[in-house]
C-alpha positions in Angstrom: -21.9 -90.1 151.8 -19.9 -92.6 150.0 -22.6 -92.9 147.2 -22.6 -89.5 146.9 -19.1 -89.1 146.2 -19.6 -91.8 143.5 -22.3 -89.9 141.3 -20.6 -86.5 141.7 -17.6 -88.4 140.2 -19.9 -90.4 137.3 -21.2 -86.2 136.6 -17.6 -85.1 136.1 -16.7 -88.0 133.9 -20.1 -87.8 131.9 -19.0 -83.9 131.7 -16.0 -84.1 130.7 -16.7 -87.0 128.1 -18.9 -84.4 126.7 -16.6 -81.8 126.5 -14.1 -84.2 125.5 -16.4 -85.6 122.3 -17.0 -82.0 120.9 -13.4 -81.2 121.3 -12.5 -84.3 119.1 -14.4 -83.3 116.2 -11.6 -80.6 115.8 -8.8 -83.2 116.7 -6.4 -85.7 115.5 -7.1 -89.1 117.3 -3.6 -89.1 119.0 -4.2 -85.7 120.6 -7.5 -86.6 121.4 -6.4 -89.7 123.4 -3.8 -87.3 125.5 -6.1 -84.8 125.7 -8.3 -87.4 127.4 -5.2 -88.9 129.5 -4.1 -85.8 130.9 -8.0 -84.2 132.4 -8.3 -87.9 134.1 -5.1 -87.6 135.1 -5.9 -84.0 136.6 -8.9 -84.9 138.2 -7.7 -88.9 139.6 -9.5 -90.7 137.5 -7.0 -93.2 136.4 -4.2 -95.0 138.3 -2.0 -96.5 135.3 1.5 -94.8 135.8 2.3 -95.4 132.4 -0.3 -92.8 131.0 1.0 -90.2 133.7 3.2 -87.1 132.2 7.2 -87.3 133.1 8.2 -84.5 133.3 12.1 -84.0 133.9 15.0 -81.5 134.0 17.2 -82.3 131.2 20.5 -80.0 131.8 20.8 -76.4 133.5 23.5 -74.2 133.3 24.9 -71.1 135.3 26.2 -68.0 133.7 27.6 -65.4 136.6 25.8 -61.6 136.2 27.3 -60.2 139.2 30.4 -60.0 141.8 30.3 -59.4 145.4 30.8 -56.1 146.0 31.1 -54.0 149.6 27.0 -53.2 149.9 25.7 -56.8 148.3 28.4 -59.6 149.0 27.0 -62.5 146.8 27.7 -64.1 143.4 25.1 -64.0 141.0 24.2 -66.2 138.3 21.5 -66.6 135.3 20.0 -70.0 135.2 19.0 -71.8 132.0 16.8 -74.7 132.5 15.9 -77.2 130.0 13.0 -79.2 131.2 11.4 -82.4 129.0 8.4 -84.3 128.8 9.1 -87.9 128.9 5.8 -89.3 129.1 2.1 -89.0 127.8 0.8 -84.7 127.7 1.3 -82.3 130.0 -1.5 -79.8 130.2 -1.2 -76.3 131.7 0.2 -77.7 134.4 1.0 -75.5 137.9 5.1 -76.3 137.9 7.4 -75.2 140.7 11.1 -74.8 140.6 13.5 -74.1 143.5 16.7 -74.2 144.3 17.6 -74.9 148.0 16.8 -72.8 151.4 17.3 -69.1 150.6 17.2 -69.4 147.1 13.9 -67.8 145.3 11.1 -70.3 143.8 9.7 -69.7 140.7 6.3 -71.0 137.9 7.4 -72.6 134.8 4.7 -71.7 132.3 4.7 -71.4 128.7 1.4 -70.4 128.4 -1.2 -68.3 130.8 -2.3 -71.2 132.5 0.7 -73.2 133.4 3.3 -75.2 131.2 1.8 -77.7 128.7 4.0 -80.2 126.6 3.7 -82.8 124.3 5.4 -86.3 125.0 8.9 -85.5 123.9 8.8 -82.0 124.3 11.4 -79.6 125.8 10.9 -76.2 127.1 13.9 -73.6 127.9 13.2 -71.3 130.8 16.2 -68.7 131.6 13.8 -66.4 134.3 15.2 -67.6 137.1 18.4 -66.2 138.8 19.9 -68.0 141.9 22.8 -66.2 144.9 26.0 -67.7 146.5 27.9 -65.8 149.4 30.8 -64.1 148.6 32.5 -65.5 151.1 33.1 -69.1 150.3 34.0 -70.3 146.3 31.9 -72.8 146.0 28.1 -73.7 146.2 26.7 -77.2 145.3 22.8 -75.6 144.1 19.9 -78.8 143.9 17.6 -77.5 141.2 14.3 -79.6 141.9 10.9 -79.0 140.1 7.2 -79.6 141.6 4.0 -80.2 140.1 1.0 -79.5 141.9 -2.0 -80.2 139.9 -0.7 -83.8 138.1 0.6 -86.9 138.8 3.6 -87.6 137.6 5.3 -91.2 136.1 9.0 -90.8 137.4 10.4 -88.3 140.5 13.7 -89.3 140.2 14.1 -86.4 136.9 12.9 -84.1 139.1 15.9 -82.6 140.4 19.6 -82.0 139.4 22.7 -81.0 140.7 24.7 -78.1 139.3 28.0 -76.1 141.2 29.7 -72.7 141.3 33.1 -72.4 141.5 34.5 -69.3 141.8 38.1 -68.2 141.8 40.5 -66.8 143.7 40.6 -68.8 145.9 39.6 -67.6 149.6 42.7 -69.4 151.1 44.6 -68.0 148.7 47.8 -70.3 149.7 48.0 -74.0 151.1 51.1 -76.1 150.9 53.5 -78.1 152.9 55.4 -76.6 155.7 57.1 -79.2 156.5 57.8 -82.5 156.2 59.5 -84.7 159.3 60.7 -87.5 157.5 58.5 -90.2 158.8 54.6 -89.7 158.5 54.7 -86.0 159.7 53.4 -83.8 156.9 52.6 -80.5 158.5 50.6 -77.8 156.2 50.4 -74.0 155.8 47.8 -71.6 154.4 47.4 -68.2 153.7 44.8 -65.9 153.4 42.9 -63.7 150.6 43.5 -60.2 152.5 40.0 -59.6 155.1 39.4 -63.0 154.9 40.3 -63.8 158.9 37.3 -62.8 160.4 35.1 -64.4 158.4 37.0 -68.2 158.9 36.8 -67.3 162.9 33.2 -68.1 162.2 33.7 -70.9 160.5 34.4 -75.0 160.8 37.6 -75.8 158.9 38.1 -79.2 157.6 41.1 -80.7 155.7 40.4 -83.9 152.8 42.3 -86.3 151.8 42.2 -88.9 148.9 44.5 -91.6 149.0 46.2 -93.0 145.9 43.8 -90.2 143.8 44.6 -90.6 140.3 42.0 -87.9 139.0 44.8 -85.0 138.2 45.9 -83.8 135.1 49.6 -83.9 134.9 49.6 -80.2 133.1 47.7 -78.7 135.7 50.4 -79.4 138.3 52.9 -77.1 139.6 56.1 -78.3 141.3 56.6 -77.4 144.8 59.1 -78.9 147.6 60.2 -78.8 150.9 63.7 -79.6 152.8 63.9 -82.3 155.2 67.0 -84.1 156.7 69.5 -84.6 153.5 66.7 -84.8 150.8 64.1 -82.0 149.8 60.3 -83.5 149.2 59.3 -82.8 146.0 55.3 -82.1 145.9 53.0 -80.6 143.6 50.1 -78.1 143.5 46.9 -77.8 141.7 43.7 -75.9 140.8 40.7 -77.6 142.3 37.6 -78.0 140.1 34.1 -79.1 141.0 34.8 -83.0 140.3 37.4 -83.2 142.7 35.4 -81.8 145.5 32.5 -83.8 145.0 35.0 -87.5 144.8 33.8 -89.4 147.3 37.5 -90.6 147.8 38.4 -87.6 150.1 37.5 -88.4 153.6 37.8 -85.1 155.8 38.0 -83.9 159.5 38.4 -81.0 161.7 41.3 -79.3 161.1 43.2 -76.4 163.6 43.3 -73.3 162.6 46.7 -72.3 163.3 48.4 -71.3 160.2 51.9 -73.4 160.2 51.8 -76.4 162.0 48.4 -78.0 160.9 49.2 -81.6 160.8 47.6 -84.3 158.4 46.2 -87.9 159.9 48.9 -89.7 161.5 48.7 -92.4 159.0 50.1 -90.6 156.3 53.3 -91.9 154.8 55.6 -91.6 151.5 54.3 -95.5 150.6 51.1 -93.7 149.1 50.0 -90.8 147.2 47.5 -88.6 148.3 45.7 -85.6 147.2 45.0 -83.0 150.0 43.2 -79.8 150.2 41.3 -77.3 152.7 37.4 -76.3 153.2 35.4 -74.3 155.6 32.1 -73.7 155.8 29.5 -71.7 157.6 28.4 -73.6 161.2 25.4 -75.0 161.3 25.5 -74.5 157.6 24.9 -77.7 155.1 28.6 -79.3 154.6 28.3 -80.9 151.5 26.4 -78.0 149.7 28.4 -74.5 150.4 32.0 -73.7 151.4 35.2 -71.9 150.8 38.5 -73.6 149.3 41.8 -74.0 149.1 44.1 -75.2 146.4 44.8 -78.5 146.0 48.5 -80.3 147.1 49.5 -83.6 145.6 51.7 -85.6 147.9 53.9 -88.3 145.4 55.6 -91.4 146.4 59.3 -90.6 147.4 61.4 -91.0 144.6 65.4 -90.3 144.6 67.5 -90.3 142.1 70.6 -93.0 142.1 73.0 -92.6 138.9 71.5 -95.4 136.9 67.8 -93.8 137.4 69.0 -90.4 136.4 70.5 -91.3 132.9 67.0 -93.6 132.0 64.8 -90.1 133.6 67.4 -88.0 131.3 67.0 -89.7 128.1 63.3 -90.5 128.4 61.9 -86.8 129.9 63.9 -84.5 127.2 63.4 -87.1 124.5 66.4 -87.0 122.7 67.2 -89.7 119.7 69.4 -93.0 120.9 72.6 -93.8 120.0 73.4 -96.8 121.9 77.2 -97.2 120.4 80.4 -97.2 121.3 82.4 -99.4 124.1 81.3 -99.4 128.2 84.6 -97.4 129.7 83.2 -97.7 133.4 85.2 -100.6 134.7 81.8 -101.3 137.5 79.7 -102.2 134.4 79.2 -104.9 132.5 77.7 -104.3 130.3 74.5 -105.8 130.1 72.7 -103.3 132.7 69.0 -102.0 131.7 70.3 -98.7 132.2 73.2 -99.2 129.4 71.3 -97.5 126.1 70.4 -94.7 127.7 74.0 -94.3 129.5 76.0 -94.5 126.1 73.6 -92.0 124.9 74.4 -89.8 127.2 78.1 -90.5 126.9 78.3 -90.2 123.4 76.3 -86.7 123.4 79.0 -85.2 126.1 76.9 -85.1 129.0 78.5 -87.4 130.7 82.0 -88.1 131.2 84.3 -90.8 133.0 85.2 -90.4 136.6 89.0 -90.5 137.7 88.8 -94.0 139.1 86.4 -94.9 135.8 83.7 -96.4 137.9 80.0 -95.3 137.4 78.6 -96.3 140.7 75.3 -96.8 139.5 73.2 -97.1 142.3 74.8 -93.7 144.4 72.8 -90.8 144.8 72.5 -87.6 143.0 73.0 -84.7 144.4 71.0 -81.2 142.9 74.2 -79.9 141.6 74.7 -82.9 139.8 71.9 -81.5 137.6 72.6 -78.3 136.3 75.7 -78.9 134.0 74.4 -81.5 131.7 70.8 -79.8 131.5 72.7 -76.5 130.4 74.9 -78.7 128.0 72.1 -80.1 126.6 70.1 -77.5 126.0 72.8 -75.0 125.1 72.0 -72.3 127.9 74.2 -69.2 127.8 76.6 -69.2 131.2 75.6 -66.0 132.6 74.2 -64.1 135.3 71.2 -61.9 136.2 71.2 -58.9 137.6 70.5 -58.6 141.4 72.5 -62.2 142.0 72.4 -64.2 144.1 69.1 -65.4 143.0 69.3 -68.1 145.8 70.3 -67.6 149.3 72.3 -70.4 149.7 74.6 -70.3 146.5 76.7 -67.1 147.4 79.1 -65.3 145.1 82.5 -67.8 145.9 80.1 -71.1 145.7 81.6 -73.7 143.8 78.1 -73.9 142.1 77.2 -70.1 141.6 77.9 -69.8 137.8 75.3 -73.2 137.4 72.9 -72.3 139.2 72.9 -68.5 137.8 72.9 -69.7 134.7 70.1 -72.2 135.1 68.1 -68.9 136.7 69.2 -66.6 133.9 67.4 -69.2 131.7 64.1 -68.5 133.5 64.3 -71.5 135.3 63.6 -73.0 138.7 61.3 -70.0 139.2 59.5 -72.2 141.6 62.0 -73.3 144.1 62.0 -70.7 146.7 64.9 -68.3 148.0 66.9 -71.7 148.5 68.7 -74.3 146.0 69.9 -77.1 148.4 72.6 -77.6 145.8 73.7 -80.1 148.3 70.8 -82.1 149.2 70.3 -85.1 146.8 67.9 -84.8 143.6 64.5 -86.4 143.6 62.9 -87.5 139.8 60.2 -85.0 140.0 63.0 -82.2 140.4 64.5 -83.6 137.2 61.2 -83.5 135.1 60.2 -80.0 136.6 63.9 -78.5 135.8 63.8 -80.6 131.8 60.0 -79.3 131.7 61.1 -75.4 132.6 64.1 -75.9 130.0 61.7 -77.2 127.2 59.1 -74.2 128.1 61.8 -71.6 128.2 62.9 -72.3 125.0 59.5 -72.2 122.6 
């Protein structure tokens, strides 16, 4: 038997050397060597992987053709795939594509027969179209190719990676409900309207990164919550497909009761952490398809003393030095970090001497403390909306009701709820958000 095998072998090679010769009479000698490569290659005749085609996907990319609607609830999206040839030629080979379980497979061909290409050789093939479920945002799609008839030099090209993220999102609000204090950070989310049956069915998981430092400072949006005599200032952010796929979030199973959802114990104001929602389909693949939350940034605690507030001040709006002029605050002497920026401040009128001229530098600030020197500074008409009280907590006959009108009349604080907390004391992040809002109001 074995001997048999062996001649029928010698007659294809003697055959195909035949063919192989006439064909070469009509070919260049480099294309005659491929041509020679690629039928052994086809038929096992040669085990040197450096003469074996690599064929690889070079980039694909998505471009959405269809919404979810009531009778077909799925994204759709066109795919574009670029494949290459990195080795020796690729002769009408039978190539595969897919995309994942319940995603349609597809030939690659560029010619009747299969796909052939030349070492170095790209092809583009857009005939392929590939579904995500309307009900989650985001779908993580492996892209793999398989070819049947050849060998080929290098699998690892053979597949890429390429995600959908679609907006709004389905939990359309997540932030902090609370804050205890200690290292109790308790979360809220909302819903996008319909959306509760469909999370009964599913696992809901909440991730956090600590110390992440992969956020864009203009894609945050100030948020904050009261606790005790302070309000925590927090942020919130859009969530894009880099974040999700950091391998710094670490998540777990997460209730599903709307307020009271509480993060791991271990959380604390020493860190920073970056914290958002997911749920996915049970039984489903975790890391491939689920639906999303924003994202919540969780700062260090940061309070503002006196001394901190005039360096924040000066250095947040920007405004020009003038370090001149005596110290008249008798606490001082003079040679404190935080003197430049004070006489600055001093000499521009936004600060003035206290009745017992001491500046008590390290004493809090309090919120009101804010308002008068931001409208001083950037020259903000004292007047007052219609429908006032903007804020439920600085009434008509409040010592701080023309401020804080005035600050809201300027389109700022838009973000700070139904509640000032004139009272409570003033974190840095409050400051930049109130100078940012100023700065934006005004262009």
């Amino acid at each position: 038997m074995g001997g048999n095998k062996n001649i029928n072998k010698f007659a294809v090679v003697v055959v195909a050397m035949m063919a192989l010769v006439i064909m070469g009479k009509s070919l260049d000698s480099t294309t005659f060597q491929s041509s020679v490569l690629s039928l052994f290659n086809k038929i096992g005749l040669t085990d040197y992987k450096e003469e074996y085609p690599d064929l690889g996907i070079e980039k694909i990319t998505l471009t959405k053709i269809l919404e979810p609607k009531s009778d077909f609830n799925y994204y759709k999206y066109k795919a574009t795939i670029v494949l290459k040839n990195y080795g020796e030629l690729l002769t009408k080979a039978t190539v595969v594509i897919s995309s994942g379980e319940g995603q349609k497979k597809a030939f690659v061909r560029n010619e009747l027969y299969g796909l052939t290409l030349v070492k170095g050789e790209s092809f583009i093939f857009d005939d392929y179209e590939v579904m995500m479920s309307g009900d989650v945002n985001y779908k993580n799609f492996k892209f793999e190719i398989d070819i049947k008839d050849e060998k080929d030099k290098d699998s690892n090209n053979n597949y890429l990676f390429v995600s959908a993220l679609e907006e709004p999102m389905k939990f359309s609000s997540f932030d902090v409900s609370s804050y205890d204090g200690g290292d109790g950070f308790y979360f809220g989310y909302d819903l996008e309207k319909g959306r509760e049956e469909a999370l009964d069915n599913m696992n809901l998981q909440i991730c956090v990164a600590t110390d992440f430092d992969g956020l864009k400072a203009e894609d945050l949006r100030y948020a904050e919550t009261p606790y005790g005599d302070s309000v925590y200032s927090y942020y919130k952010s859009k969530i894009d497909s880099d974040l999700i796929s950091s391998e710094k979030f670490k998540c777990e199973d997460a209730s599903k009761e709307r307020g009271g959802m509480r993060v791991f114990d271990s959380l604390d104001t020493e860190h920073e952490y970056a914290v958002y929602l997911r749920a996915f389909v049970e039984g489903g693949e975790v890391s491939e398809t689920f639906s999303l939350s924003n994202l919540v940034y969780l700062p260090k605690i940061s309070m503002l003393t006196n001394a901190e507030f005039v360096r924040e001040f000066v250095r947040e709006t920007g405004m020009p030095m003038d370090p001149t002029g005596l110290v008249v605050f008798q606490d001082l002497k003079g040679d404190e970090s935080f003197i430049p920026e004070l006489k600055t401040m001093f000499n521009r009128g936004l600060i003035s001497e206290n009745t017992d001229f001491r500046f008590h530098a390290d004493d809090v600030v309090y919120r009101r403390d804010l308002l008068e020197p931001l409208l001083n500074y950037f020259d903000a008409e004292l007047i007052v909306d219609d429908g006032a009280p903007h804020f439920a907590d600085v009434s008509h006959d409040s010592d701080d009701y023309y401020f804080v009108e005035a600050m809201y009349a300027a389109k700022v604080g838009q973000n700070l709820g139904i509640h000032f907390n004139a009272g409570k004391e003033a974190s840095t992040y409050l400051l930049k958000y109130l100078i940012d809002e100023f700065k934006a109001a005004q262009n």
